[in-house]
C-alpha positions, 0 to 999 in steps of 0.5 A, a space after each residue: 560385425 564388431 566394428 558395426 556394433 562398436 561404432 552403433 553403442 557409441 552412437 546411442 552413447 553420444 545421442 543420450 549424452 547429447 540429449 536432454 529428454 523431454 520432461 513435465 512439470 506441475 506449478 502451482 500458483 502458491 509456488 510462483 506467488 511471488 512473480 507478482 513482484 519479482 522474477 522468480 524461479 521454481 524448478 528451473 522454470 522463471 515467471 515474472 508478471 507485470 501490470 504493463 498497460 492495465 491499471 491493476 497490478 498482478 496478485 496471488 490470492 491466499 484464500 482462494 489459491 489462485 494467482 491473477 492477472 488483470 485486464 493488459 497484465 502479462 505473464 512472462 515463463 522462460 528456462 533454459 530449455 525449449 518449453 513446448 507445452 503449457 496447460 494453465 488450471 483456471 480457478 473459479 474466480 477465473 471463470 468468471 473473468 476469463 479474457 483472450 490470452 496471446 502469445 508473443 511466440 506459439 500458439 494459444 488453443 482455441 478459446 471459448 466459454 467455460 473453458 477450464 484451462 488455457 493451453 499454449 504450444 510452441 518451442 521456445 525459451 521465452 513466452 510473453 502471454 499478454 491478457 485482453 482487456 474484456 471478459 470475452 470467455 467469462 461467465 460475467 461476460 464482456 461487460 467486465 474487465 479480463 482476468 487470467 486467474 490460475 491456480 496451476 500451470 503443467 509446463 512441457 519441456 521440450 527434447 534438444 540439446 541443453 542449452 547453454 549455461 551462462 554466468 548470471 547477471 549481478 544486482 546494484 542495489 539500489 538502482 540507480 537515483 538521487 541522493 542528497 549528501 552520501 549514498 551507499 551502493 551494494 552489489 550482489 552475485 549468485 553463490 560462488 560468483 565474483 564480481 568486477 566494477 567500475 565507477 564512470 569510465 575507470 577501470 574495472 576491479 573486484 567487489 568485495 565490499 559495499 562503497 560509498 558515493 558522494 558524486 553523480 556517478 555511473 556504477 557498472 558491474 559483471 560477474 565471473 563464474 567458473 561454473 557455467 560455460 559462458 563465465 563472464 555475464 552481461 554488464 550492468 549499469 546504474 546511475 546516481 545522481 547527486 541532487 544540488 540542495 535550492 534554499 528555499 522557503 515552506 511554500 517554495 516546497 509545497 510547490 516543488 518537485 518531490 526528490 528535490 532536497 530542499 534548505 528550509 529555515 523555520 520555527 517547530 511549531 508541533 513534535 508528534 514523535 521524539 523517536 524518530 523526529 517527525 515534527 512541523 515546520 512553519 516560516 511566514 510562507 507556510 508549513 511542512 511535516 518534517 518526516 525524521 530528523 537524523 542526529 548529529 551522526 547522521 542516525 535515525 531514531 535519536 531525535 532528542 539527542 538534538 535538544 529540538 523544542 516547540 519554538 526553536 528556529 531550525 534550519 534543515 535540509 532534506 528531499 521534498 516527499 508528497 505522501 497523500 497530500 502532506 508534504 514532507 521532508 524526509 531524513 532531514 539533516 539539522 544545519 542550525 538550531 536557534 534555541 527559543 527565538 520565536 516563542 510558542 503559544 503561550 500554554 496559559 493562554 485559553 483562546 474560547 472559541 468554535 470548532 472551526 477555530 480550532 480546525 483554523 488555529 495552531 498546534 499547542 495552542 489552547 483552546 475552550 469549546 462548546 458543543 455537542 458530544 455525537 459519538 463515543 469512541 473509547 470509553 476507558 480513555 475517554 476519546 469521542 467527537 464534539 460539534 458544533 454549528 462550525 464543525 466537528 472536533 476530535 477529542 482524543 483523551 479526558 481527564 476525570 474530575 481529578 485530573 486522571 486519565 483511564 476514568 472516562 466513564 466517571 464523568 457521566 458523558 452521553 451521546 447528545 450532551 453538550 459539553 464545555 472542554 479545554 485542551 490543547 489542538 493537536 493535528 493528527 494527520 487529518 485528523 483535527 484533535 485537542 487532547 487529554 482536555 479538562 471538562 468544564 460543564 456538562 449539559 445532559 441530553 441536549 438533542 438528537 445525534 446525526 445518524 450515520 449513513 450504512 452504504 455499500 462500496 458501490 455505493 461509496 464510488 457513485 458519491 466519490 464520482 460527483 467530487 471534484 478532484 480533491 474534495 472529500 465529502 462533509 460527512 461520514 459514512 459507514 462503508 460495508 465491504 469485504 477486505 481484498 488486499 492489505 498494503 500497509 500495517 504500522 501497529 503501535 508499540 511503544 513509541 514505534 509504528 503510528 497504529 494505522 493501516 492502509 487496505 481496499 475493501 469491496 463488496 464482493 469478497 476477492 475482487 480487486 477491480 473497483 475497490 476502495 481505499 481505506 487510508 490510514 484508519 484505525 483499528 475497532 473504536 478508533 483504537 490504534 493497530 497493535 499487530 499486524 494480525 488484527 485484520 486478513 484479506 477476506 475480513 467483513 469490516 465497516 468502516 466509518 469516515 468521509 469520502 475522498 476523490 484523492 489525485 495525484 500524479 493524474 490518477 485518482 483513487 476513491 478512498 476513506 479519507 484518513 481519520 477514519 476507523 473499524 466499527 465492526 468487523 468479522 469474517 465472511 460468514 454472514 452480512 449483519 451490517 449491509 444497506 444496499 439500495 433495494 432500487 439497485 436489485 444488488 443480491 449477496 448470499 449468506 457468504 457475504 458474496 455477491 450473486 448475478 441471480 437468486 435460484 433456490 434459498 436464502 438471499 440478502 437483497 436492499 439489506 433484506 432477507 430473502 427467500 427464493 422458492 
């Protein structure tokens, strides 16, 4: 009898220390928002979503809490554990958009309209759930692209042994690529971990610091970690390649590849920042952006160290980069400076011509014009647009009658004057410039301004769907549409930042699909950006510039070319400045959101009220 019971506790012992009991976890979508980009671990629970096949990348939505998938994205959840259950929360956004959901292992529940939530089964370590292409389940149905949009998924782990423990693998940052001269290589472990390397097919060693190489090598790398059970990792590996540099001239750059390090011997025509050493490079060919200079010692952010001037003959070698449309050489290494061998524009020469000269001629080159003033912009600096028959001038800064700047409105200057200036061109990205110019006349009230178009982001793709690859339209528009993803802020402080941003608006606040790209424009009144929280997804802006069907690589993109900039903004709360096509039966409610039908209240439809009884 005491035997039995001996051998029945120690049995119950062994099962319970064995077994790892089943156990329920709820993940929000704010949690796991960083699996947009990166493999991310919550409660011992790893998510990672990819685009794969679609066209959209994954995002988390801070306004309305949910994270989304788009049409061919996937979702991958592993753990250490056996996962028998999910159960996916979807949001309101995704109940719009709601596609087929499959699974590369388990089993989906069956879908169908209005469905609340998403639920897979199975036993597995590693689930892959891949979105269809159609908002099959959705309330906007299959016309629409699908969406997987949930703001919490409760995941069931499942009874069975633990798994297990393995050492995990090391990261060589970066990984892998080209480099020009010298390239630096770090690599990094979980805490307590040690790592072992090699370089090419050399023996390997332990890490402890970050190495330099100057050859095409093979770096591969494991850790060792004493904690798990399995205390060797998976080796990794990563290549870099050292890049041969081909002399060459601007225009063997303009048609090159980018990655390519490039020796180009040319005159500086034109420094645009003497921090960092962006500046133009001309040679008979051409010219390209020289996009930072680093001094003698190989750092950044000393470019007048260098003693570099308009007219010099420098030569410099660096990679070739194509940053939307502008090529560049990025980080450029000085080989020689010729000081003033080539001479500049000379800055007593006036050149009077039309604005189509000045949008044709060189940077520093100084120039008289005459035309009519069709927008002021800032009127403490004094920055507004002339055209004439030709084309169309920024003029970015005025000096008063004495020669000061900040006295704009002391000129008298309106909207319809013609007037004479004289300053000298400056090219600011797109945008065509002379600055801080002289007054020579003024001519009042001179004839009626071109009115800007209003339109709608829809509206805005339907002109950009008639360009030609490339081409962007002669005029500007005002585009009203809501903020739905920021990619870039620079504000301007000091001599740092370029004062611009990069964001896609639409017309239906929180929608990424069918977006448009607001490239490089500045802040209310062409004013530049001077923090990053200026503007937040979920803003009501209008934003004025020209179109732009911008290609590369294959891909197009819509935007509003660079040059462009707010001229109004608030937040989603009403629509002010709205001018959609009646024609269209478009239908936004007071939110600023946009309705498949009016019920009962008040609506916004061809930019008019309108009240359904």
């Amino acid at each position: 009898m005491k035997k039995t019971l001996r051998f029945s506790i120690l049995s119950m012992l062994l099962m319970l220390c064995g077994t790892a009991f089943a156990d329920e976890v709820t993940i929000s979508a704010a949690d796991m928002q960083n699996a947009a980009t990166e493999a991310t671990t919550v409660n011992g629970i790893t998510f990672l979503a990819e685009k794969n096949n679609g066209s959209t990348a994954p995002t988390f939505n801070a306004n309305a809490g949910d994270f989304r998938i788009y049409a061919k994205g996937t979702l991958t959840v592993s753990a250490e554990q056996n996962i028998t259950k999910m159960v996916f929360n979807i949001s309101t956004q995704g109940k719009k958009r709601l596609a087929p959901i499959t699974a590369s292992v388990g089993a989906i529940a069956e879908q169908a309209a209005g469905d609340e939530t998403v639920t897979w089964s199975g036993e597995a370590t590693g689930i892959v759930l891949t979105v269809g292409d159609k908002a099959n389940y959705g309330s906007d149905g299959d016309s629409k692209a699908g969406q997987f949009d949930f703001e919490s998924v409760t995941i069931t782990l499942g009874e069975g042994a633990v798994v297990e423990t393995k050492a995990a693998k090391p990261v060589i940052t970066p990984n892998g690529g080209s480099f020009a001269d010298q390239q630096e290589v770090t690599i990094t472990a979980a805490a307590g971990a040690k790592i072992f390397y090699a370089l090419n097919d050399a023996a390997f060693g332990e890490y402890t610091a970050p190495f330099v190489l100057t050859e095409t090598t093979t770096v591969k790398a494991y850790a060792y970690d004493e904690t798990k059970d399995v205390k060797q990792s998976e080796t990794v590996e990563a290549t870099f390649t050292k890049q041969s540099v081909v002399t060459a001239t601007c225009q063997d750059v303009i048609n090159g590849q980018d990655g390519v390090v490039y020796q180009v011997k040319g005159k500086c025509t034109n420094i645009l920042n003497t921090t960092y050493g962006n500046w133009d490079l001309e040679d008979e060919t051409g010219t390209i952006r020289i996009y930072g200079t680093l001094d003698a010692e190989g750092n950044t952010k000393n470019f007048a160290s260098l003693g570099i001037e308009v007219g010099d003959i420098v030569t410099v070698q660096g990679p070739r980069k194509d940053y939307n449309g502008t090529i560049e050489l990025t980080d450029v290494t000085v080989i020689s400076i010729e000081k003033g061998s080539t001479p500049g524009p000379n800055p007593e020469e006036v050149v009077v011509g039309t604005c189509q000269d000045v949008i044709n001629g060189t940077d520093g080159t100084i120039f008289q014009v005459k035309g009519k003033c069709i927008e002021i912009l800032n009127t403490t600096y004094g920055n507004w647009d002339l055209q004439d028959e030709t084309g169309t001038i920024r003029i970015y800064g005025t000096l008063d009658a004495e020669g000061n700047t900040k006295n704009f409105a002391s000129l008298g200057i309106e909207v319809g004057d013609i007037v004479t200036v004289k300053g000298p061109k400056k090219t600011y990205g797109e945008t065509i410039e002379l600055t801080d110019v002289t007054v020579i006349s003024i001519e009042k009230g001179s004839g009626p301004v071109p009115e800007i178009e209003e339109i709608s982001v829809g509206k805005a793709l339907q002109i950009i769907d008639g360009l030609a690859d490339g081409a962007k339209t002669e005029k500007e528009y005002d585009v009203t549409g809501y903020i739905v993803s920021i990619k870039e802020i620079s504000p301007k402080v000091g001599d740092e930042g370029y004062g611009n941003a990069t964001y896609e608006i639409n017309d239906e606040a929180g929608v990424l699909e069918d977006a448009l790209t607001v490239y490089r424009g500045y802040y209310l009144n062409n004013e530049y950006f001077t923090a990053e929280d200026q503007i937040a997804i979920g803003d009501k802006v209008v934003v004025r510039g020209k179109l732009q069907r911008y290609v590369k690589n294959g891909e197009m993109t819509p935007e509003v070319a660079q040059g462009n900039y707010i001229v109004e903004k608030g937040t989603a709360t009403a629509i002010s400045h709205m001018n959609v096509e009646a024609e269209s039966g478009i239908i936004y409610n007071l939110q600023g959101q946009r309705v498949m039908q009016a019920t009962k209240g008040l609506y916004i439809m061809g930019g008019k009220k309108l009240l359904k009884k």
